[in-house]
C-alpha positions as CSV (number, residue, x, y, z in Angstrom):
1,X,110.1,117.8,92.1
2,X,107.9,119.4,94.3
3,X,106.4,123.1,95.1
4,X,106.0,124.6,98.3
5,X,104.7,128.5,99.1
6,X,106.1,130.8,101.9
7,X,104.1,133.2,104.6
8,X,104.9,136.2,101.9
9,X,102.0,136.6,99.1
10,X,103.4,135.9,95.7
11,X,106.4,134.7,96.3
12,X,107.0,130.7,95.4
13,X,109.5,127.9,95.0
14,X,110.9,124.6,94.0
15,X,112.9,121.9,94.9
16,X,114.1,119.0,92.4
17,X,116.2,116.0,93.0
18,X,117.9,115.9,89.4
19,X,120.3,112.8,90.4
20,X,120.6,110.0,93.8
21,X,122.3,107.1,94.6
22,X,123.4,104.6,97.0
23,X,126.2,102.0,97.0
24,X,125.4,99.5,99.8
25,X,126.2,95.9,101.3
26,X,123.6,93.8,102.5
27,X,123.8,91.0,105.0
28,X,121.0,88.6,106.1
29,X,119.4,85.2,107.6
30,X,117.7,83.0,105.0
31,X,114.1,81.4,105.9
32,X,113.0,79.3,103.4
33,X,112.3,81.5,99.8
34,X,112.6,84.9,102.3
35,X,115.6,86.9,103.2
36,X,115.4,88.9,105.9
37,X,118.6,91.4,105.9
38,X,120.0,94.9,107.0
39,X,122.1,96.7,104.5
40,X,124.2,100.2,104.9
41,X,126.5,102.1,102.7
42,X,127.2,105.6,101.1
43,X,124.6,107.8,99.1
44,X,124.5,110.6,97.0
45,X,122.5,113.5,95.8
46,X,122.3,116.5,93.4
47,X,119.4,118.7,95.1
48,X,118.1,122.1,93.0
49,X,116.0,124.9,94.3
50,X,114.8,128.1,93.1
51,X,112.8,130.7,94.7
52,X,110.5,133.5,92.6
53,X,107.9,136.4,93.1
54,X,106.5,138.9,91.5
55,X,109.5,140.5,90.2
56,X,110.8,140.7,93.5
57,X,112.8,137.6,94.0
58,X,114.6,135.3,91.8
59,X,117.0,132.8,93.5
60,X,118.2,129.3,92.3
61,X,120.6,127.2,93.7
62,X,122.2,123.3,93.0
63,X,124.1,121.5,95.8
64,X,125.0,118.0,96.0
65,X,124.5,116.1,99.4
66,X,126.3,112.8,100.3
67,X,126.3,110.9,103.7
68,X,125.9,107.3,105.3
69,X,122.8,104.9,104.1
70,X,121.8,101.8,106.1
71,X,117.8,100.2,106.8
72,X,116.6,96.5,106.4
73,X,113.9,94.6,104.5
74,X,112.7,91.6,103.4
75,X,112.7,89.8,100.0
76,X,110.9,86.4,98.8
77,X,110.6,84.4,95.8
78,X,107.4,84.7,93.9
79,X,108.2,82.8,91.1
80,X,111.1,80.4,90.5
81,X,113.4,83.2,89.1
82,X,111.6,86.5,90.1
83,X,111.2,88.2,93.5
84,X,109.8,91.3,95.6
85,X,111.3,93.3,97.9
86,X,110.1,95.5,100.8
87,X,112.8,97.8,102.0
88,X,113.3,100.8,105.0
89,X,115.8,103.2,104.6
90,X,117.3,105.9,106.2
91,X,119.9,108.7,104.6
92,X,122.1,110.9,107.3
């Protein structure tokens, strides 16, 4: 959730992801304990807003966005059964 203010005085809003997803594949080349790989798919989102001032304005709104997903990343063993990740993504 975030806040943001417009160029009129008093008058405010909000914007809330209440729900996201993706589904994805991933695909990549092995080196040693690291995986390097690219991964795409489909993801989802249910995006609320609401506007509000003084009285004078009172607006809320709730849409749901869905589109393509792909990025890459890297992930390496740390332990024998435990690993991190580093991952870039990009939602259209």
């Amino acid at each position: 959730s975030f806040a943001f203010a417009t160029n009129q005085p008093g008058i405010s809003g909000q914007a809330e992801i209440d729900a996201s997803g993706t589904l994805r594949v991933r695909a990549g080349v092995p080196v040693g304990a690291t995986l390097f790989y690219g991964t795409a798919g489909y993801a989802w989102a249910d995006v609320g807003a609401s506007l509000t001032g003084g009285g004078l304005v009172d607006a809320n709104r709730s849409d749901g966005f869905s589109g393509v997903v792909y990025g890459g990343g890297v992930e390496t063993h740390v332990l024998p059964q435990t690993t991190i990740r580093l991952e870039a993504l990009r939602f259209n």
